[in-house]
N, C-alpha and C positions, 0 to 999 in steps of 0.2 A: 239324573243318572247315578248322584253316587248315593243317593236314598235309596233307589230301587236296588242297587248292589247288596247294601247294608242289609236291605230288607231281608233278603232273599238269605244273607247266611243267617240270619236272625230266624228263620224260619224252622219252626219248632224248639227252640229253645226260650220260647219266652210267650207270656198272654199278648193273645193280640192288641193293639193297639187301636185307639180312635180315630177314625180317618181325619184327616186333612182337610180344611175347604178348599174351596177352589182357589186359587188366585188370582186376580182380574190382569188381564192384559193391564197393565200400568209401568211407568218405572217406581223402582221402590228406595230412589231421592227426593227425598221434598225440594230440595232446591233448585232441581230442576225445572219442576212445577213451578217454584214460587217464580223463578228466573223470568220463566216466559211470561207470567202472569203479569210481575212489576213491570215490564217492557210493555206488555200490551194496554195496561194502565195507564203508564206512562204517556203511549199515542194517542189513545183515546181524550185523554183529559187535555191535549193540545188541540187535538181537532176540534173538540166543543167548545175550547177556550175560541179559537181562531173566530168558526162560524158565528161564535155568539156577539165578539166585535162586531162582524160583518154586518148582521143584524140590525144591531144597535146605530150602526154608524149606514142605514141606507143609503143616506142624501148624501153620502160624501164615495164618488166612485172612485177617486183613488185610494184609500183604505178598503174595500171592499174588494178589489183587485189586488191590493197586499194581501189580506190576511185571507183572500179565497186561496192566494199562490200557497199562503204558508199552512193552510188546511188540505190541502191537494199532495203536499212534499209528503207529509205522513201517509198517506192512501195510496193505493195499488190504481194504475192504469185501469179504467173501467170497461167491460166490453163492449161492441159496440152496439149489440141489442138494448143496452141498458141506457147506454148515452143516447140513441134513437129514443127510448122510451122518455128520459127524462126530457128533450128538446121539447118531444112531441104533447107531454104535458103543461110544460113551459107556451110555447105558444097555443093550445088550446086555453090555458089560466082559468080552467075550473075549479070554484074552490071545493067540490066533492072530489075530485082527484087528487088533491092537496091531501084533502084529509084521510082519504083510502091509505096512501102511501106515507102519511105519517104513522094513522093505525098499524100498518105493516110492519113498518120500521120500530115502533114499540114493542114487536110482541117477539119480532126477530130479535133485538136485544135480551129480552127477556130469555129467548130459548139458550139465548147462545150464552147468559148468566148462567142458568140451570145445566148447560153442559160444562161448563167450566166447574161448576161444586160437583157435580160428577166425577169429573177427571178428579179434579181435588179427593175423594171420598175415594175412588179406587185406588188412588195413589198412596193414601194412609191405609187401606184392607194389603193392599200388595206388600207392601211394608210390613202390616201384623203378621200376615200366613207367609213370608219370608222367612221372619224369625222363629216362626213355630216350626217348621220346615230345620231351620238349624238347628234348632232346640231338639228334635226330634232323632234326627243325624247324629247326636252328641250324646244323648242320652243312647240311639242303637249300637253307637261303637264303646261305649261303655260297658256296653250290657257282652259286647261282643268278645272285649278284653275279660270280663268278669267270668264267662266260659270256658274262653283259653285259660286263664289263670285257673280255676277252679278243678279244671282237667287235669292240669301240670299238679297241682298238690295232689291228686288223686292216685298218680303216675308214679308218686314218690311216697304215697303213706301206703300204698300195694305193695310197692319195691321192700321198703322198711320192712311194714310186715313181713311177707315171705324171707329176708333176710333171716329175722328175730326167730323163724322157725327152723331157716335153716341149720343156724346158730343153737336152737337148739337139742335140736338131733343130734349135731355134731357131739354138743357137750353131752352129752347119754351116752351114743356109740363110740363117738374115738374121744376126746380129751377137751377138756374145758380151755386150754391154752388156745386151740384151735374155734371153739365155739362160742367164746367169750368176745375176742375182735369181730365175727363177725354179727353177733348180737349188739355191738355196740354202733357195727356200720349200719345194722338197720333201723336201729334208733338212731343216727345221725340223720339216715335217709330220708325217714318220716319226717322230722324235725325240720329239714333244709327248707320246707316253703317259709314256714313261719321266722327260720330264722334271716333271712332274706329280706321278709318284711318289716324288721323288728329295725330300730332306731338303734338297737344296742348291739347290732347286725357285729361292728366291729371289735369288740371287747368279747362278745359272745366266737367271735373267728379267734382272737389272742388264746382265751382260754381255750379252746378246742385243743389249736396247734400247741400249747403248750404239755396238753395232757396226752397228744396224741406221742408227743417228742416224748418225755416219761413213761408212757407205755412202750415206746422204742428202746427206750435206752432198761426197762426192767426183763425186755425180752433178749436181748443183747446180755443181759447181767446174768440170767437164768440160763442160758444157754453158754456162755462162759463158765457158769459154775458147772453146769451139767457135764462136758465137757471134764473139767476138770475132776470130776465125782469120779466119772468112767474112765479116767484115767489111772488116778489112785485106786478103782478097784483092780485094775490090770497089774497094777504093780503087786499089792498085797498077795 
């Protein structure tokens, strides 16, 4: 949602962009992957450990009734089509049945290995086209402030100019006391994005107000003398 927002003001101000790939249905932590994975390692390598005692230890049926209980605690309740199936292979004891449903049992491993590095492989693409997706996002609101900003200098180097001309009309038609501040505000005008951005933002504000208080106090001084001029011509 907030890509598509971004997109959409982005639009027309900037070249298009390369699309996205997909991103696979995944989560985009490994650790969650790994989490379930170690845990399901974990079961497994108990169960084969159990059965292979079992195994090993035919002749002896109590071990064989321990470690089938301790291979069974890790395993899910079986349905009952299945437990029918296995009895029924059991008491038939064909050894081509045996090896059907070992065959099976190898290749079902095998698939369910190959869906596990699946999951694993979408879970790291999910994870890359995550961050390109952020990267993207950061880069459009970038681009979006760089607009704004871009506008606002423009807004003020317009203003400045038209000042600079008004200012100087002013000083042609009525008097340079009058034309002269406000050529000066539109060169300030112009000037304020940059000086905004400037490191020296505050040394560059000292001096302004400093010069701006001395152009106060030489209008203040000029108009006190002026003042005083037209007064002594009254007298005379």
């Amino acid at each position: 949602m907030r890509l598509a927002l971004v997109a959409i003001l982005m639009a027309g101000c900037a070249t298009k962009l390369p699309e996205l790939p997909k991103q696979p249905d995944a989560p985009t932590r490994a650790e969650n992957i790994k989490k379930v994975g170690a845990e399901i390692d974990t079961s497994d390598a108990k169960v084969a450990a159990a059965v292979t005692v079992v195994s090993e230890n035919a002749g002896k049926p109590e071990v064989v009734k321990a470690e089938s209980a301790v291979a069974l605690s890790f395993l899910p309740k079986p349905p009952e089509a299945e437990l029918a199936l296995a009895r029924q292979r059991a008491a038939k004891s064909d050894q081509k049945d045996y090896e059907a449903a070992e065959q099976f049992g190898r290749k079902l491993l095998s698939q369910i290995d190959s869906n596990w590095a699946k999951v694993e492989a979408d879970q790291r693409e999910a994870l890359r086209v995550s961050k390109l997706k952020d990267d993207r996002i950061a880069a459009l609101t970038a681009e979006v402030e760089r607009v704004k900003k871009d506008a606002a200098t423009n807004i003020w180097t317009m203003t400045g100019a038209g000042l600079v001309v008004v200012g100087g009309l002013a000083c042609a038609f009525a008097s340079i006391r009058v034309g002269i501040p406000i050529i000066l505000c539109g060169a300030f005008a112009g000037a304020l994005p940059f000086l905004l951005d400037s490191p020296y933002f505050s040394v560059i504000a000292g001096l302004f107000l400093a010069t701006l208080a001395g152009l106060g106090i030489w209008w203040f001084y000029d108009r006190v003398r002026d003042s005083i001029n037209e007064s002594d011509g009254k007298k005379s």
